[in-house]
N, C-alpha and C positions, 0 to 999 in steps of 0.2 A: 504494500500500500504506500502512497505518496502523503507527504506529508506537507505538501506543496498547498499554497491555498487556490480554491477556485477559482476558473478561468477559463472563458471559451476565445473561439478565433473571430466568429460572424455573430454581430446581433441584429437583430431585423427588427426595426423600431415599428410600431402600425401606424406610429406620425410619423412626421418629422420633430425630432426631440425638442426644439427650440421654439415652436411657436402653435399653439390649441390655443382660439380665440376664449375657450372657456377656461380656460386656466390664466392666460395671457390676462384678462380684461376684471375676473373674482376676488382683487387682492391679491396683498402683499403674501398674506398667508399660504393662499392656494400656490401662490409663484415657489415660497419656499419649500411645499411640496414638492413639485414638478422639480423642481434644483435638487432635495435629495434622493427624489426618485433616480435622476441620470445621474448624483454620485453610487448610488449603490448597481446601474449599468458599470459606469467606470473604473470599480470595484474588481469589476471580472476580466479586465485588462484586453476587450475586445482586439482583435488587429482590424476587423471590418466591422463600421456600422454601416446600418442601409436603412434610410428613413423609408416610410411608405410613402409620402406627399414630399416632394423634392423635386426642383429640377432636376433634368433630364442629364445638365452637362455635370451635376454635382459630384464630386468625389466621394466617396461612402468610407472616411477615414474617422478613425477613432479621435483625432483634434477635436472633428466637429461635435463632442460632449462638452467643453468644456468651454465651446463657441455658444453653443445652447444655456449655458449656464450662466455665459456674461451679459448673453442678450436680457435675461430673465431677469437678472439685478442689477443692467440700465434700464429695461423699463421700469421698475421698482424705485430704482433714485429719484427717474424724471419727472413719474408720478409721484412721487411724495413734493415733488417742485411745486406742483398745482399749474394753474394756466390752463390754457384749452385742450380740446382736441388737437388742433392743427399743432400748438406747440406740441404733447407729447409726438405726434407722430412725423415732425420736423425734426424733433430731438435724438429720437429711433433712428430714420432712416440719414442722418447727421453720422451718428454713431457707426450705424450695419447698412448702409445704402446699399450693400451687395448681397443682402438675402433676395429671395425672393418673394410672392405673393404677398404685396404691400394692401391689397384690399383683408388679410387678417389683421393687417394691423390696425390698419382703421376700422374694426370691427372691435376689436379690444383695445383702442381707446376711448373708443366714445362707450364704452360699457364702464372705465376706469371710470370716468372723468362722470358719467351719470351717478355712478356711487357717490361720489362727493354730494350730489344735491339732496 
């Protein structure tokens, strides 16, 4: 037996780990879910991750956990900024201009920024 800790080579995420407008847009709280959920993915020292919803030319490298996780505690900082919609998701795509699917983001800022009212 190994005494090695566990560890696979492929994880096949059913998102993309970085951005669920229902996690994204619930709180702070909900976001530091989703952050320890992909610490305990990053745990298992993937070599490939493979989102389900991604673009097409996207790499499927285990970086991108840890890309997900920064994303998730900028939108957390910007939101605690307060401001609009427009400002959080000028802030976002300021920060991550290079992800994709900018209509989740403006899906979960304007869910953020309703919870404020």
């Amino acid at each position: 037996m190994s005494s090695s800790p566990l560890s696979i080579d492929v994880y096949v995420a059913p998102m993309r780990p970085y951005a669920c407008p229902d996690q994204l847009g619930e709180g702070a709280a909900k976001r530091e879910a989703w952050i320890a959920s992909v610490d305990a993915i990053a745990a298992l020292n993937p070599k490939i991750v493979v989102a389900g919803h991604k673009s097409v030319e996207a790499a499927d490298r285990p970086e991108n956990l840890a890309a997900s996780q920064q994303y998730l505690r900028d939108f957390t900082i910007l939101a605690k900024k307060g401001g609009t919609v427009e400002d959080l998701v000028h802030g976002m795509l300021a920060l991550h201009g290079d992800r994709d699917q900018p209509h989740t983001l403006w899906i979960s800022a304007r869910a953020e920024v309703a919870r404020r009212v």
